[in-house]
N, C-alpha and C positions, 0 to 999 in steps of 0.2 A: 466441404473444406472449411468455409467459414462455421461451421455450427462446433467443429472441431477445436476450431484456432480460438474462439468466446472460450471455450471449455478447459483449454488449457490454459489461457490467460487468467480465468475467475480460479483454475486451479495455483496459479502461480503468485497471484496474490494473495494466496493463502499465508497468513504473515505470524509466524510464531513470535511471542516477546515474552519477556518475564514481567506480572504484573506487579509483585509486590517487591519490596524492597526484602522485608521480610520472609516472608513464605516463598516467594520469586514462583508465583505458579504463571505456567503457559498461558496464552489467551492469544486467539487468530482472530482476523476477520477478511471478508472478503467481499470486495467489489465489483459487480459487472460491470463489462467493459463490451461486450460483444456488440452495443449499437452505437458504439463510440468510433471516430475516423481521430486517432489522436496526433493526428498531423493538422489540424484545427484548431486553433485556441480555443473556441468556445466550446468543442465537444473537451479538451483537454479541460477549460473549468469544471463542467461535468462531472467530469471523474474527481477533481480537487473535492468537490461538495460530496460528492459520493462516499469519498474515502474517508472525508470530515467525519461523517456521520456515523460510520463502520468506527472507526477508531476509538469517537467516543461511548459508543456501545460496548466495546471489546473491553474498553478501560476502567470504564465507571465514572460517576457524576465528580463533579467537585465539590467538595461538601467544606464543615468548619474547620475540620482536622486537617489539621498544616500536615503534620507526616503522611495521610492519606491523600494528600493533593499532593506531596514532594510522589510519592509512588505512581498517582495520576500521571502527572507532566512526564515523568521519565518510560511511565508504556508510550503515553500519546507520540513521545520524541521519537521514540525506538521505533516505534510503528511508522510515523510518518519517514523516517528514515529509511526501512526496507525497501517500503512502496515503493519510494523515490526513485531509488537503483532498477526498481524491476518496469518500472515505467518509464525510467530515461533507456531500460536495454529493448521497449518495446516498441520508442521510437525511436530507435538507431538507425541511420541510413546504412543499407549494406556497402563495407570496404572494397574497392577493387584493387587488385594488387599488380600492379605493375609485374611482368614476367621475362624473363633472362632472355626469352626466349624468338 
């Protein structure tokens, strides 16, 4: 189960963005997660560095060309954005719902 649940999470972080401003082509990256407890700050820095590093892979370096770095920043944002949501829905505490009944 858990070699399952790593496998669906490094798939779930599979994070589509548009890199260029211009050409707007795709670019994923993805992070393992499966030795991480992200109910832990520190394994949760972890993944922050992890994903750092994913991201600026996916994105490209920063170079002298302002418009190629205005296109940088906005994959990095876009990407660090995705993550964000799929890592606050992986630490979500499960809801109990009160019942009528």
């Amino acid at each position: 189960m858990n070699r399952f649940m790593a496998a669906a999470v490094a798939a779930s972080l599979f994070m589509p963005v548009l890199a260029h401003a211009q050409v707007r082509e795709p670019v994923s990256a993805t992070a393992f997660r499966g030795d991480l407890d992200l109910n832990r700050a520190d394994h949760r820095a972890l993944l922050d560095a992890r994903l750092n590093r994913a991201v600026a892979r996916a994105c490209g370096p920063v170079s002298r060309d302002l418009i190629a770095n205005a296109n940088v920043a906005q994959c990095r944002k876009e990407m660090r954005a995705d993550a964000a949501v799929k890592i606050a829905a992986l630490v979500a505490k499960p809801v109990a719902l009160a019942s009528n009944q």
